[in-house]
N, C-alpha and C positions, 0 to 999 in steps of 0.2 A: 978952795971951796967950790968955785966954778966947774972945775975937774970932776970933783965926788960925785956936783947935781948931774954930771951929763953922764957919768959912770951909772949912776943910779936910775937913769932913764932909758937906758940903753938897755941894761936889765932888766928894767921893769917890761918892756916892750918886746924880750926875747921871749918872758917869761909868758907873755898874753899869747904871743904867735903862738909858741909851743901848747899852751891852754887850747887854743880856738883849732890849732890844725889836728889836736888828739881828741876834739870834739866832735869836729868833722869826719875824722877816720872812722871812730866807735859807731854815729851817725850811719855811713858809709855800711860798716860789714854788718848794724843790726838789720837796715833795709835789705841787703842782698841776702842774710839767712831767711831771711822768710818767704816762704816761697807761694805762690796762689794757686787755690785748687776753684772746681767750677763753683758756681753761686747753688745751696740749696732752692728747693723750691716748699711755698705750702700751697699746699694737695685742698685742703681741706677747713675752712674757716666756720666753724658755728655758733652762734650766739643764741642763747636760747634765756628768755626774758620772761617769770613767772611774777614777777615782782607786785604787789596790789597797797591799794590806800587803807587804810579804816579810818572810814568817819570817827569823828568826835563820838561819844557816850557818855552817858549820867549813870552810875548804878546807888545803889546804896550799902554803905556800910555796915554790915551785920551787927554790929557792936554797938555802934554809937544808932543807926537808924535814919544815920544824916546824908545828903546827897553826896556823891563822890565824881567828880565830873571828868573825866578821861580825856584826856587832850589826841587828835587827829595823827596817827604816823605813817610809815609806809615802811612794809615788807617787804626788804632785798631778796629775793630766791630768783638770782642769776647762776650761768653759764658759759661759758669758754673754752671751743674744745681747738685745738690746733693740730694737723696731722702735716707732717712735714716730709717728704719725698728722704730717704735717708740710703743714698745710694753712692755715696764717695769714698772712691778708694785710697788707704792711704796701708804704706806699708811700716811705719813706728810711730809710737806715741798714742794719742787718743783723740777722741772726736767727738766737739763739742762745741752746742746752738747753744745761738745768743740771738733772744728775741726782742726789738725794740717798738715802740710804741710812741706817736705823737696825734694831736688834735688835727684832724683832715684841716681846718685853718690858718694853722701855725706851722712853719720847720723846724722846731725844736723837739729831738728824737726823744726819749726817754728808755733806756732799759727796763723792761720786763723783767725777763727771767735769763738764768745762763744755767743748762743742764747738759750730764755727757750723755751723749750719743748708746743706743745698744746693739751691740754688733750681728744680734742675730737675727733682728727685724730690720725688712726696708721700708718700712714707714715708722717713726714717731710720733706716737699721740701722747698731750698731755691736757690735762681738762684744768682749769679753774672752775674754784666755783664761789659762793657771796662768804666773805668773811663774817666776822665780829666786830669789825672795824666798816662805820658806815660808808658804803658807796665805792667798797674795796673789795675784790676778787684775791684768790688764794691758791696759793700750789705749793705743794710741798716745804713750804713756811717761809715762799714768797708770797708777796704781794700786791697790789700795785693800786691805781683808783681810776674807774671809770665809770664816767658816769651814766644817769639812766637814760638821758636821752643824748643825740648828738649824732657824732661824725667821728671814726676814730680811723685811723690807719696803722698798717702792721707789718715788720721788712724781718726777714732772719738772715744770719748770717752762720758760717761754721769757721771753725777753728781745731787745728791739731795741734795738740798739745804734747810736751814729752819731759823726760828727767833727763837733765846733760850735770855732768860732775862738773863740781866747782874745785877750782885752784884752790892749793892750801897755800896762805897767805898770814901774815902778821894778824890780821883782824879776822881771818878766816882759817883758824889753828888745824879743825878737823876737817877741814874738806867739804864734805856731804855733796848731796845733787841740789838743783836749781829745776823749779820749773819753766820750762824755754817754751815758747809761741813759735813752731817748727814753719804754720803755713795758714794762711787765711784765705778768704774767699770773699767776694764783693756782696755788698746786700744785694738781697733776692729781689727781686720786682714787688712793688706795694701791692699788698694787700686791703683793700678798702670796706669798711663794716659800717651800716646805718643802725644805729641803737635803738630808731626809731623817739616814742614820745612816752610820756608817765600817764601811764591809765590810772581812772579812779574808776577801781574794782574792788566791790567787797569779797570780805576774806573768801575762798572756796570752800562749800562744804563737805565734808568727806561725806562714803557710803555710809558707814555707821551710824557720822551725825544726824544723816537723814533719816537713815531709820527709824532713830531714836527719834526724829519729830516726830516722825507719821505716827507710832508708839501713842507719842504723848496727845497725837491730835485726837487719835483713835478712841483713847481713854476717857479722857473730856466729851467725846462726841455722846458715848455709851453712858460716861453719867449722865447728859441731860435728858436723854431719851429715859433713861429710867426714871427719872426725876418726873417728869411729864407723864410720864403710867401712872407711877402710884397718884398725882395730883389726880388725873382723870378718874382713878379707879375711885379716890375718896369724895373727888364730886359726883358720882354717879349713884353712890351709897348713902352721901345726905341725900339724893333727891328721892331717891326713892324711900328713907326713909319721913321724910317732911311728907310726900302725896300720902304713904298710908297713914300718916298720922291726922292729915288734916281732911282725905276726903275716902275715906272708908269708914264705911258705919260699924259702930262700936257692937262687941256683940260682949251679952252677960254670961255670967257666971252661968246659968241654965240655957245657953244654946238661945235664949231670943230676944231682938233687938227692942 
């Protein structure tokens, strides 16, 4: 019985090395295929912040005639444009940013966005801009949160990417390709954005709305002035009716008084 347990331990322990040194190796060759190309850079960071409050309001209900009292919110109309240096050469596979994002007060990075590269421009821009999801930016049906006011920071990074064939194996009948991580590059130098602070601005008015006041101011102006004629024109008409009535001598029917 003693024999089996130390036969059994002996095994088991061949079995770990064998485990840990083919962990190690696979370890070993995924580090050495991957190769490092230089750090992108970004060019260009803009944030452009439209964003306004609306006070509270009371209107009324057309229907019912009752007050209807409109609770305080605020209009996201943000922007995020990034333009990225897009100058690295690779000669297989593809080429593809990965943009991360954290709180200038905190180290914990967060991903952005991951888009591929186009090969016939050397700069890549791509804009976010205010979702439907509050206090959240948008790009191509990513998304992310940032908020209105603050301290944000921003690092990109590239990556080439490519299809290497897979072994046909027991578990892997047909073969096919695999997509493989050829070569990466270190994040770029931070990028640092003040978001600034939340204005309380009412809505902006467009030209039209405007017009459409002055329109409305105009029109009002013009009734009261006309309002004001005829009132004058009808007191001017009893007065001079009232004087001849009361201080012009009466004349008869024959021409005398």
């Amino acid at each position: 019985m003693v024999i089996m347990q130390k036969k059994f331990a002996i095994l088991l322990t061949h079995i770990m090395f064998i485990g840990l040194f083919s962990f190690v190796t696979i370890e070993v060759v995924t580090a050495q295929s991957v190769d490092k190309i230089s750090a992108p850079e970004i060019t260009t960071l803009t944030y452009t912040n439209n964003s306004y409050n609306v006070p509270a309001s009371i209107a009324i209900d057309p229907f019912t005639g009752k007050p209807i009292e409109n609770p305080a919110y605020n209009v996201d109309n943000r922007t995020l444009q990034f333009i990225i240096k897009n100058n690295i050469s690779y000669n297989s596979g593809y080429l593809n940013y990965l943009i991360r994002m954290k709180g200038s007060f905190t180290n914990d990075w967060a991903d952005v966005v991951y888009f591929r590269a186009d090969d016939t421009s050397s700069l890549m821009s791509i804009t976010f801009s205010s979702s439907r999801t509050e206090g959240h930016l948008s790009y191509n049906g990513n998304s992310f949160y940032l908020p209105l006011e603050g301290e944000a920071d921003f690092q990109v990074q590239a990556q080439i990417w490519g299809e290497v064939m897979a072994d046909i194996t027991p578990n892997n009948p047909f073969g096919g390709s695999v997509s493989t991580l050829f070569a990466e590059s270190d994040w770029s130098k931070t990028c640092h954005l003040s978001l600034g602070s939340i204005s309380s601005v009412e809505p902006p008015i467009l030209p039209n709305q405007t017009n459409s006041q002055t329109d409305e101011n105009l029109t009002g102006f013009n009734l009261i002035v006309l309002g004001l004629s005829v009132t004058l024109c009808l007191l001017m008409v009893s007065i001079v009716f009232v004087y001849k009535k009361r201080f012009l001598p009466k004349k008869s029917i024959y021409g005398l008084s």
